[in-house]
N, C-alpha and C positions, 0 to 999 in steps of 0.2 A: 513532215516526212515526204520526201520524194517518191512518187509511184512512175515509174520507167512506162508503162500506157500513156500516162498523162503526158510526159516530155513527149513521147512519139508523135501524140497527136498533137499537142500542141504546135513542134518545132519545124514538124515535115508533112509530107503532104500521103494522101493517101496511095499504099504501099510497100512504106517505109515501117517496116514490121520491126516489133520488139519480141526477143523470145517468151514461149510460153512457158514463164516462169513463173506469172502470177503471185510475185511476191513486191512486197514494199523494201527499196533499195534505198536506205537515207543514212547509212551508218556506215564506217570503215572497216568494221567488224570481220566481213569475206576476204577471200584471197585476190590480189591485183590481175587475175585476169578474166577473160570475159566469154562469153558465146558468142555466137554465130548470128545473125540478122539474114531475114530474105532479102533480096538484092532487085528490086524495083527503083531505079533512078529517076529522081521525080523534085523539082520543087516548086511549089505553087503556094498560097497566101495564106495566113492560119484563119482554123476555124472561127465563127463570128462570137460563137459563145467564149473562148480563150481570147480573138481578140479583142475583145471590150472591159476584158482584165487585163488587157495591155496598151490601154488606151494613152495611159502616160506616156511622153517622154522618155528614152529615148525608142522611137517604133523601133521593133524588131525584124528586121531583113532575113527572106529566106532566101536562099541560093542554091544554085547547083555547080556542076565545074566540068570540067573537061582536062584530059588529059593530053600535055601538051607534047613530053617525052617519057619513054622509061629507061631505069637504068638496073642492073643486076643488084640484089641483096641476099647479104647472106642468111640463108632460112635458117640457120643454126643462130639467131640475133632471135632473142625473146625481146625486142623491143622496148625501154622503160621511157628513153632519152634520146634526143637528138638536137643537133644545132650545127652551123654552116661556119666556117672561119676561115680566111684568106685560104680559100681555093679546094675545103677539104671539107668531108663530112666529119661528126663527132658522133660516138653514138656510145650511151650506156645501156647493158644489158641486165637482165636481171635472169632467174632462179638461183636454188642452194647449191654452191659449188662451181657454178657457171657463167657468176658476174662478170662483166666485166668492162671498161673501158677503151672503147676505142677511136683511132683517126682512122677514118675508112677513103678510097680513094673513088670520086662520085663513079666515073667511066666503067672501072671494073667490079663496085660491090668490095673490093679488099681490104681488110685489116691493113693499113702500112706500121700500125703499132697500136699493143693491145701490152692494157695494165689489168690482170689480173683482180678482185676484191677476195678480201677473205670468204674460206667457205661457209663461215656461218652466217654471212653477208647474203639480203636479198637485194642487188642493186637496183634503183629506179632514177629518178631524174636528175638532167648532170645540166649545166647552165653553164658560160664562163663568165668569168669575173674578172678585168684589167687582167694579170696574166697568170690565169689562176685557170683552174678548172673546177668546179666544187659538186659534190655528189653526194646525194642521199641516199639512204636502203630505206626498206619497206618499214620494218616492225621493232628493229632494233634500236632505234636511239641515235644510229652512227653517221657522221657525215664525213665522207672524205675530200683532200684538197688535193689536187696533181698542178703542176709545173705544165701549163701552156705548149713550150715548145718542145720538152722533149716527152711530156705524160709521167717524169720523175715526180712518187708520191712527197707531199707533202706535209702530211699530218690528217687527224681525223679532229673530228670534234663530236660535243652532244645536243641533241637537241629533244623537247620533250613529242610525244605524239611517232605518227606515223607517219613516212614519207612518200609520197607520190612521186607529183612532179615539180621541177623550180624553172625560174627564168630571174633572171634580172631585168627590173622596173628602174630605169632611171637608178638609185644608190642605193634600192633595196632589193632584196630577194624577196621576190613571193615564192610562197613553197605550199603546196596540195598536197593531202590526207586522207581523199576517198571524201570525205564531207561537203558542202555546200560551202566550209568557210575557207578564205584563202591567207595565211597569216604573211606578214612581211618582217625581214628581221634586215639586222643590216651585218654584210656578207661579211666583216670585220670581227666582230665579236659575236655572232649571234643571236644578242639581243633583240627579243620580239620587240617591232614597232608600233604593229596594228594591226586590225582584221579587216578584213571585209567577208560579205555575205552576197554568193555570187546569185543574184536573181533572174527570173522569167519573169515579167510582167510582177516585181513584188515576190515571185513564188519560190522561194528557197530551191535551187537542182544540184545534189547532191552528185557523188561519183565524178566528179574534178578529178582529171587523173594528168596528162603530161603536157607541159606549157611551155608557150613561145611568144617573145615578145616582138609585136608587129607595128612600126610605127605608132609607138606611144599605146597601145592594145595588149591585151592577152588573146593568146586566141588559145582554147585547149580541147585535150581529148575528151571527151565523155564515155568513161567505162561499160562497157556492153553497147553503145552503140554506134550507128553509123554518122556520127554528126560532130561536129567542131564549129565551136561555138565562139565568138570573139566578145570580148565586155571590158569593161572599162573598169582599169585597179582604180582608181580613185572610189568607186562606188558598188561595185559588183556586177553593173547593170550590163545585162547583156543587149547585144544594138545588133547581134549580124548571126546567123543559123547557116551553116555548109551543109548539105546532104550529101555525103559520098557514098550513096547506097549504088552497089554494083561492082564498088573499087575490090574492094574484099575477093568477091569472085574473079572478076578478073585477073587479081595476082597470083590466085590457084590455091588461095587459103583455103584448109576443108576443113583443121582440128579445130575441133570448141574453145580454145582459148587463143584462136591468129586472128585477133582484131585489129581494129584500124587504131595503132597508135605510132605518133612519132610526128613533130612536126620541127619543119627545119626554116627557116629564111635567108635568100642571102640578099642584102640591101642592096649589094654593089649594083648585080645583073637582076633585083628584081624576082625572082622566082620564091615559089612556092613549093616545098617539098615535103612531100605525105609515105606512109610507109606502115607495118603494122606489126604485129609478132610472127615471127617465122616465116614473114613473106618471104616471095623471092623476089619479088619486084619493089623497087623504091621509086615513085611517082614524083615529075615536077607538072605539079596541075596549078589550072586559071581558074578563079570564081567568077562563073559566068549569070548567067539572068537573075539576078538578084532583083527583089520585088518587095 
């Protein structure tokens, strides 16, 4: 069982507050969205007692970041999905009725084209695939495929469990469920391949929520808080801890559920792109003092 105290302290430095919820967080059981965190920007080297449970291979890097540009987002985007493709953002949304899929234009925050999801549909994480678009919902079962170039739907399909966030690993899809586990199928047929079990130092951390794959890396959100986490699919093991405590505020998020989720890459130029529910602001930030 993941206890959301423990990750804080362990991953970030002191500061880095977890809401007082005082509850044990290890199951997918809740709704996909999250609270509010105090905003102290900080990263410094984990406690001596957590690191000597993390003495193995691979050390764990804490980091912090700086923000390099902003650019307008639309606050009406409940954030589930995000990804970068020749020149354009991609972004899936999620509540009942308000899904939806979009190309957004990075400069102005704009829709340039939006696919609708059914309304009994909660959408969350959308990934591409060769020339495909593929998307899961929350609780239902359902995954959708869109047409690359024009977002013309494709068909749906089934998959068991709950759906987070996906990415594409090389020829598989890992796809998150709120759990600690991350399952891979192959984006073809659906077929599970394998699991991994994403770890701190050995220690199971639950609430996996939306993924992006970073030169051969996952890096993902972690539900209710301020941190992005980067691990290795071959094993779960996580090697690299982001603190974006502060980003939140600064975007002008104030409801209980506008957390830091969304992460984008583009390889060409390099950049890193952060973002959260009903921001208004979508971030290309640098991970700086990493230790």
């Amino acid at each position: 069982m993941f206890h959301f105290a423990f990750f804080a302290a362990a991953m970030v430095a002191p500061g880095f507050h977890a809401p007082a919820l005082g509850d044990d967080f290890g199951s997918a059981a809740g709704s996909p969205v999250g609270g509010a965190l105090a905003a102290t920007p900080a990263s410094a080297p984990l406690p001596a007692s957590v690191a000597a449970s993390t003495a193995a291979p691979p050390p764990v890097q804490q980091c912090g970041y700086e923000v390099v540009a902003e650019y307008p987002h639309d606050s009406s985007a409940f954030t589930q999905g995000l990804f970068w493709h020749d020149g354009h953002l991609y972004e899936g949304t999620g509540q009942y009725g308000q899904s939806r899929l979009s190309r957004v234009q990075l400069s102005s925050g704009k829709a340039l084209k939006t696919q609708p999801l059914s309304d009994d549909h909660f959408g969350e994480g959308i990934t591409r695939w060769g020339d495909q678009i593929i998307g899961v919902t929350w609780r239902s079962g359902v995954g959708y495929r869109w047409r690359l170039k024009d977002l013309k739907p494709l068909g749906q399909f089934r998959y068991e469990g709950e759906g987070w966030g996906i990415t594409m690993v090389g020829p598989e899809m890992a796809l998150s469920d709120g759990t600690s586990t991350l399952r891979f199928f192959d984006p073809a047929t659906m077929a599970e391949q394998r699991r991994v079990t994403v770890k701190l130092g050995g220690r199971p951390i639950a609430m996996i929520n939306e993924l992006e794959t970073i030169q051969g890396k996952i890096w993902a959100n972690v539900w209710m808080s301020d941190a992005i986490i980067r691990l290795n699919p071959a094993d779960g093991a996580i090697d690299q801890v982001v603190n974006f405590s502060g980003l939140r505020e600064k975007s002008g998020a104030v409801g209980h559920d506008m957390v830091l989720n969304g992460i984008a890459w583009d390889d060409q130029g390099q950049r890193l792109f952060v973002t959260g529910k009903n921001w208004s602001k979508l971030y290309h930030v640098r991970v700086t003092n990493c230790r």
